[in-house]
KEKE-3310 file (N, C-alpha, C; in steps of 0.2 Angstrom, whole numbers, plus 5000, padded with zeros to 4 digits):
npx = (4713:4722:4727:4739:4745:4752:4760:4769:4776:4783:4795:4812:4827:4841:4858:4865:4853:4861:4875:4880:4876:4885:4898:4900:4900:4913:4924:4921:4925:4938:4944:4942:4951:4964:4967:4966:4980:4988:5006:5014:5025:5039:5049:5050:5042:5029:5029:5020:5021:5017:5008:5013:5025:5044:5049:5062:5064:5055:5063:5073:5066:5064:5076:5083:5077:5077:5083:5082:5073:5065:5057:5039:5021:5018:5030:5030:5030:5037:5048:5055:5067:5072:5084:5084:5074:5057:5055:5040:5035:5048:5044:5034:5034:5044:5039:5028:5012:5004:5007:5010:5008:5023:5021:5008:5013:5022:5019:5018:5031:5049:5064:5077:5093:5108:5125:5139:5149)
npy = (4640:4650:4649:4641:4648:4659:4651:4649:4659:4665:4673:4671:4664:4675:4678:4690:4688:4677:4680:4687:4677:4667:4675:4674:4663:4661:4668:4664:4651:4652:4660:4651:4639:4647:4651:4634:4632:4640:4641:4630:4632:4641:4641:4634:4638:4637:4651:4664:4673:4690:4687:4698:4699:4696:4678:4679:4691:4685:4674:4683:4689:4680:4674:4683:4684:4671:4653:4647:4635:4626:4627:4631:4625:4635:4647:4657:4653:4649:4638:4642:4642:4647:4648:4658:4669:4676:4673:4672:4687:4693:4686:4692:4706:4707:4706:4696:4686:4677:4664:4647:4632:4622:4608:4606:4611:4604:4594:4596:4603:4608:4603:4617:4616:4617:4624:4616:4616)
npz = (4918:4921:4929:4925:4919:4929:4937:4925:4923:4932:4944:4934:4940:4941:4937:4945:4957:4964:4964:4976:4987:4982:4980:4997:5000:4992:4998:5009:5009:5005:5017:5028:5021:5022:5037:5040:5032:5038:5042:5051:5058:5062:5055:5042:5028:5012:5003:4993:4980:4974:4958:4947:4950:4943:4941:4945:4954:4964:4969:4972:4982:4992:4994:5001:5012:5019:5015:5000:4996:4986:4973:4970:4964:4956:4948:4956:4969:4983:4996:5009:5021:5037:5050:5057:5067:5067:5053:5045:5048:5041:5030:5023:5027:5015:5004:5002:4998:5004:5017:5020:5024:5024:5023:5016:5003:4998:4988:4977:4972:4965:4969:4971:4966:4973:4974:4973:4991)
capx = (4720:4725:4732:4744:4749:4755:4765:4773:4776:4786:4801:4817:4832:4846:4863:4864:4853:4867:4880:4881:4878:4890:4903:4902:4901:4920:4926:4920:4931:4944:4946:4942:4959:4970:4968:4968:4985:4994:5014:5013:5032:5040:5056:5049:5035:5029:5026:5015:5024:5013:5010:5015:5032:5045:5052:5069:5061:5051:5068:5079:5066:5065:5081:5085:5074:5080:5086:5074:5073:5059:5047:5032:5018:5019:5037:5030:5030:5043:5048:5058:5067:5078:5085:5085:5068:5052:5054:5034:5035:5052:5045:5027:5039:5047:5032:5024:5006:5001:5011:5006:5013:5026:5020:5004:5014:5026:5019:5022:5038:5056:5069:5081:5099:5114:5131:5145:5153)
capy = (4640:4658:4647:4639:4653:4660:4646:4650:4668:4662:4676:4667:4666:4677:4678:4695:4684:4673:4683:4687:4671:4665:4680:4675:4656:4661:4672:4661:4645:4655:4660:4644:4637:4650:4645:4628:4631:4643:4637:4627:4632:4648:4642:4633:4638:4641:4658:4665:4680:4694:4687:4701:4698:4690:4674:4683:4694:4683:4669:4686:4692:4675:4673:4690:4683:4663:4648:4644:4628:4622:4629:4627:4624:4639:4651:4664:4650:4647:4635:4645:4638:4649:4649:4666:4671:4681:4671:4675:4692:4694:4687:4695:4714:4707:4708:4692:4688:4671:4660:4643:4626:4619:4603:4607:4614:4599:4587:4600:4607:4608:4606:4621:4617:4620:4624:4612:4620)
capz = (4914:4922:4934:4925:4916:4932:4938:4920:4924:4942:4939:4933:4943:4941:4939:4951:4963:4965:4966:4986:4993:4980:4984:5002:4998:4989:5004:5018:5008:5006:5022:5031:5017:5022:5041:5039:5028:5040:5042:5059:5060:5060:5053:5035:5025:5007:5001:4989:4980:4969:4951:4944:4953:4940:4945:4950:4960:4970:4972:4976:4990:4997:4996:5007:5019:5022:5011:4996:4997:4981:4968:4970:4956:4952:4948:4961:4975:4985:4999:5011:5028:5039:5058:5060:5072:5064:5045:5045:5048:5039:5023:5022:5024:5009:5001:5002:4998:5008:5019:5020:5028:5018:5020:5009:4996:4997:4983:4969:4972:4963:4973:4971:4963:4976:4968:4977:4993)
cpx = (4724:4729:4738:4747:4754:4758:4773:4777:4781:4793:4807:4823:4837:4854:4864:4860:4857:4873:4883:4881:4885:4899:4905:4903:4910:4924:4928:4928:4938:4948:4948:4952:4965:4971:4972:4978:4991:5000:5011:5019:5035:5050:5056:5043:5035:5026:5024:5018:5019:5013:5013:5021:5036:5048:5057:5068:5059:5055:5074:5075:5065:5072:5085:5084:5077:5085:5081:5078:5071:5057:5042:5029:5018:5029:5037:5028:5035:5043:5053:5060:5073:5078:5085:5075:5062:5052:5044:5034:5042:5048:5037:5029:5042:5041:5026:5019:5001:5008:5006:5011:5016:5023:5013:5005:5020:5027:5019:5027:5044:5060:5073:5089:5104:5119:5138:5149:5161)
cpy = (4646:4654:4644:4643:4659:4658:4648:4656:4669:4668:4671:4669:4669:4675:4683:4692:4682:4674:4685:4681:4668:4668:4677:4667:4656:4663:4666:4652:4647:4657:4655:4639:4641:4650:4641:4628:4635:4639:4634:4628:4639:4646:4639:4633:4641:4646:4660:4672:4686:4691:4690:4704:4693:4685:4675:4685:4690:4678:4675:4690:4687:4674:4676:4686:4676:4659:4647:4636:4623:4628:4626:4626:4628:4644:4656:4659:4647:4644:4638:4642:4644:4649:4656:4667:4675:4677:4673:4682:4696:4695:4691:4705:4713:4707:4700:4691:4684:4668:4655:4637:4624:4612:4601:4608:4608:4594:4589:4606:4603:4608:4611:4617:4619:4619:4621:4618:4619)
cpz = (4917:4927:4933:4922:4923:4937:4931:4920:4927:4938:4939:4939:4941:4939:4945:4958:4966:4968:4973:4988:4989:4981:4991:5003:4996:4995:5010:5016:5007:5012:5027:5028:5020:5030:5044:5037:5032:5041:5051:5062:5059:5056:5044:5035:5016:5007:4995:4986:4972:4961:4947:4945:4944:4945:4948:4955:4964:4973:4977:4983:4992:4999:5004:5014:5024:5016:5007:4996:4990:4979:4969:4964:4953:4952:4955:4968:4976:4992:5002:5020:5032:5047:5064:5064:5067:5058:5044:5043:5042:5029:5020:5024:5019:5003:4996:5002:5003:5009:5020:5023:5021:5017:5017:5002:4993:4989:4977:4969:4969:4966:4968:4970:4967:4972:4975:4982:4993)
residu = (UNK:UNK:UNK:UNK:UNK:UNK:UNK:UNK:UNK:UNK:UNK:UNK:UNK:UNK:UNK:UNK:UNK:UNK:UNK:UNK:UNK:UNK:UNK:UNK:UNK:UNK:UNK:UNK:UNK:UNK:UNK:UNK:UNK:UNK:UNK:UNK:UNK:UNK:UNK:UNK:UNK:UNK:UNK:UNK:UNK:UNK:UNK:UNK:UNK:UNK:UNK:UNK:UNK:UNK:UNK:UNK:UNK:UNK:UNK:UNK:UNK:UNK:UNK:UNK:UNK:UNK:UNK:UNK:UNK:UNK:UNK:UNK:UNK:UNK:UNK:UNK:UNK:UNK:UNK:UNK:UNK:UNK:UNK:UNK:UNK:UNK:UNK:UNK:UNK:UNK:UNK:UNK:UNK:UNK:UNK:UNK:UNK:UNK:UNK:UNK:UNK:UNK:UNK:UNK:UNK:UNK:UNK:UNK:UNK:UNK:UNK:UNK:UNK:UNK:UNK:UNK:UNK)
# end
């Protein structure tokens, strides 16, 4: 019987066990998405602007930088397209958090509202 009392014994798994591969299991899919999602075009992409940006904020620095184009699914996502050279590097000095192809961000977007020229 001492035998099965130490099959009973066996020590239990963790949470803190877990926690590393699962950290690096979250990392590693993270990174692999972000990638996969880069803009493929330097002239339109959605951008990802600090949560803690309000939505005015995050339409008047995209704005700066291009043309918004959409909302994304969230207020702090914006679809941004311009002619001007570097949009990349332009909107991630404005203080963007992720670029990504717009045409991933496409299937839950607002178009923006233009005011008749």
């Amino acid at each position: 019987m001492t035998g099965q009392s130490d099959l009973c014994s066996a020590p239990k798994t963790s949470l803190a066990a877990w926690s590393l591969p699962l950290g690096l299991l979250a990392a590693t899919t993270f990174g692999v998405f972000a990638l996969a999602a880069a803009p493929a075009s330097d002239d339109r992409m959605a951008v990802v602007y600090p949560p803690w940006w309000s939505p005015a904020e995050a339409a008047a620095s995209a704005a700066a930088e291009g043309q918004l184009e959409a909302i994304g699914g969230g207020p702090n996502i914006l679809i941004v397209s311009s002619v001007q050279p570097d949009l990349a590097r332009r909107l991630r000095a404005s203080g963007a958090l992720l670029l990504i192809d717009s045409r991933l961000a496409s299937l839950c977007v607002t178009p923006v509202a233009r005011a008749p020229a």
